[in-house]
C-alpha positions in Angstrom: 28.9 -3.6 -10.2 29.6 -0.7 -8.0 27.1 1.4 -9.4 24.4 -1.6 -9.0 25.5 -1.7 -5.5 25.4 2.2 -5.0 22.1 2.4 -6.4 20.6 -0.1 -4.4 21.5 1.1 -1.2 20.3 4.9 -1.9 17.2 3.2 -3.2 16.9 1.3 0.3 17.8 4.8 2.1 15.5 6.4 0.6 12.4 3.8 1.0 13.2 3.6 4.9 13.2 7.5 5.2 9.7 7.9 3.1 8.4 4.7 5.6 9.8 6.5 8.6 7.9 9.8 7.9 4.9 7.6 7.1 4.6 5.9 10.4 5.8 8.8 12.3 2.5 11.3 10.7 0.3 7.9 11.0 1.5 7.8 14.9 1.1 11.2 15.2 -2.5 11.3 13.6 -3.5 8.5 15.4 -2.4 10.2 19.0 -4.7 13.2 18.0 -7.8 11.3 17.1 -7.8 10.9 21.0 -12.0 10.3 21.8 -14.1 11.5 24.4 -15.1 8.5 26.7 -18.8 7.8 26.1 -20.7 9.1 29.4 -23.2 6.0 31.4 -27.2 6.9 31.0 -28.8 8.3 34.0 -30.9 5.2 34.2 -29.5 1.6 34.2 -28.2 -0.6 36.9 -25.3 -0.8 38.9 -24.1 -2.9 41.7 -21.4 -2.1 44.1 -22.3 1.7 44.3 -24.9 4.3 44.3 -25.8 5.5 40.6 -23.3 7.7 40.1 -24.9 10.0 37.6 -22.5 12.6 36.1 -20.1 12.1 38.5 -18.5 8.2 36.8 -14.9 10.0 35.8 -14.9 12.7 38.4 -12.0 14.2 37.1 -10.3 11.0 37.7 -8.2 8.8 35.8 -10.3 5.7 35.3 -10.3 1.5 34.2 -13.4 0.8 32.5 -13.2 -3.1 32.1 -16.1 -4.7 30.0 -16.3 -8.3 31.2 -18.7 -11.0 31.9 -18.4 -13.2 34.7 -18.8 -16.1 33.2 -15.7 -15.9 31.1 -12.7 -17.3 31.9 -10.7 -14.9 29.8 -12.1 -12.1 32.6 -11.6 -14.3 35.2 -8.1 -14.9 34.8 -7.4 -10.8 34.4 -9.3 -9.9 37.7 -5.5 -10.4 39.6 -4.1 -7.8 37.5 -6.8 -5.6 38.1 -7.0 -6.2 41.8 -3.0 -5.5 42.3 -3.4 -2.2 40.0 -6.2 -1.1 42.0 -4.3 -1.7 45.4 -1.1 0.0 43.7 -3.1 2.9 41.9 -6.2 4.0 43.7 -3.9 5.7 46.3 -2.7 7.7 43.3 -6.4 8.2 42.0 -7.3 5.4 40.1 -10.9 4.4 40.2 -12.2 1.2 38.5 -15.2 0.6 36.6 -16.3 -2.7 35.7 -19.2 -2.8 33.0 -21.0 -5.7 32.7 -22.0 -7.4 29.2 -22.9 -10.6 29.6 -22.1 -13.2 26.8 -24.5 -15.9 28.1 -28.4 -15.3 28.7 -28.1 -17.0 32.9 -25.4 -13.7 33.4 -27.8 -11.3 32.3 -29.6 -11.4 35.5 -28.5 -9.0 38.3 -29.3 -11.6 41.3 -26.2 -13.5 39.0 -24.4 -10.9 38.7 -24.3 -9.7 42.2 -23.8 -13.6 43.6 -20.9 -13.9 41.6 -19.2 -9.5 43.0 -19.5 -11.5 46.3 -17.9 -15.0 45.7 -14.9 -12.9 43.7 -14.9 -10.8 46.4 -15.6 -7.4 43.6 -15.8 -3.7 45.5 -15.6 -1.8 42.1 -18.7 -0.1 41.1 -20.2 -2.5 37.9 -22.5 -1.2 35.5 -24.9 -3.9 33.8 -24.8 -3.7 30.4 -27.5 -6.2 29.2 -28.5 -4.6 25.8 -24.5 -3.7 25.0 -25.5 0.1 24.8 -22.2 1.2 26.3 -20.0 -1.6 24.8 -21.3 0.0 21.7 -20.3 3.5 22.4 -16.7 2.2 23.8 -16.2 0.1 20.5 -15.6 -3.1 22.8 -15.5 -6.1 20.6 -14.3 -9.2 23.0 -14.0 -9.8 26.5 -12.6 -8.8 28.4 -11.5 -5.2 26.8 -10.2 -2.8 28.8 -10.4 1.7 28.5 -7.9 4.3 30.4 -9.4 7.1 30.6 -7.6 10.1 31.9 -9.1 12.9 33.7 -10.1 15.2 30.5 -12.3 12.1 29.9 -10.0 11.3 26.9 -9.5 7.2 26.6 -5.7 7.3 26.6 -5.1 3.4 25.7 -7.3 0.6 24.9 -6.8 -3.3 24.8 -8.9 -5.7 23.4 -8.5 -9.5 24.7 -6.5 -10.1 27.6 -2.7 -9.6 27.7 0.1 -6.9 27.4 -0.4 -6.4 31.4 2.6 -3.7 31.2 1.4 -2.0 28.6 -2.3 -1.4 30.0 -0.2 -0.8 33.4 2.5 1.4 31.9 -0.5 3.6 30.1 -2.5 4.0 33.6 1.0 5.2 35.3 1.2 7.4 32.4 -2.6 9.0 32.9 -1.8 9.4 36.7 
């Protein structure tokens, strides 16, 4: 019976330690498979700001938040993103908000822009309407949310809203 025992517990030791190593060389594979943020096109729309050309990460550490207005899911994150950006931007932080509209009335900038003002939205917001650069970022649902540090490397990505201290611990982190 002891030898059952024995056996079964080096069998369980030694599974744990072959899973360890596994998850620590998949963790450490997936931390260098870090990718390049996709740059915005020279032409396209944004409200809030000047085109900003080249010059959209600057060197700094950066929020790009796909979202559509009309979603309540991004309506109900725009708090968190508010308080980050009055705790952060002092420390560089910079905000992006790209547009992708889920409904057809959202795709039109006069929409758009009436509903920056009644939300009160400074950030600069890129409209999206044919989902070029929700393609590039790999965004799947709204809202979905990119930190981006400033070797243009996204750092940390979320899909769906939730897991505010993680998204805020990983922008402390790029800072």
């Amino acid at each position: 019976m002891r030898k059952i025992f024995l056996v079964l517990i080096l069998a369980a030791v030694s599974s744990a330690l072959f899973f360890s190593s596994f998850c620590h060389a998949a963790a450490k594979e997936k931390k260098e498979a870090i990718k390049k943020a996709p740059l915005f096109p020279r032409s396209g729309i944004w409200l809030n700001v000047n085109p900003p050309g080249k010059k959209v990460f600057d060197q700094k550490v950066t929020l790009i938040y796909f979202w559509d207005y009309a979603s309540i899911n991004c309506l109900r994150e725009l708090k968190y993103l508010k308080a980050w950006d009055e705790i952060y931007r002092p420390y560089g932080l910079q905000i992006i908000l790209v547009h992708a509209p889920e409904f057809d009335f959202a795709r039109r900038k006069e929409n758009v822009g009436h509903a920056l003002k009644r939300l009160q939205i400074s950030y600069p917001v890129f409209l999206d309407n044919d989902f070029k650069i929700w393609a590039q970022y790999g965004a799947r649902v709204w809202p979905s949310k990119y930190v981006v540090n400033e070797k243009r490397e996204i750092v940390y990505s979320k899909a769906s809203e939730t897991d505010y201290a993680q998204t805020e611990s990983a922008i402390r982190e790029a800072l």
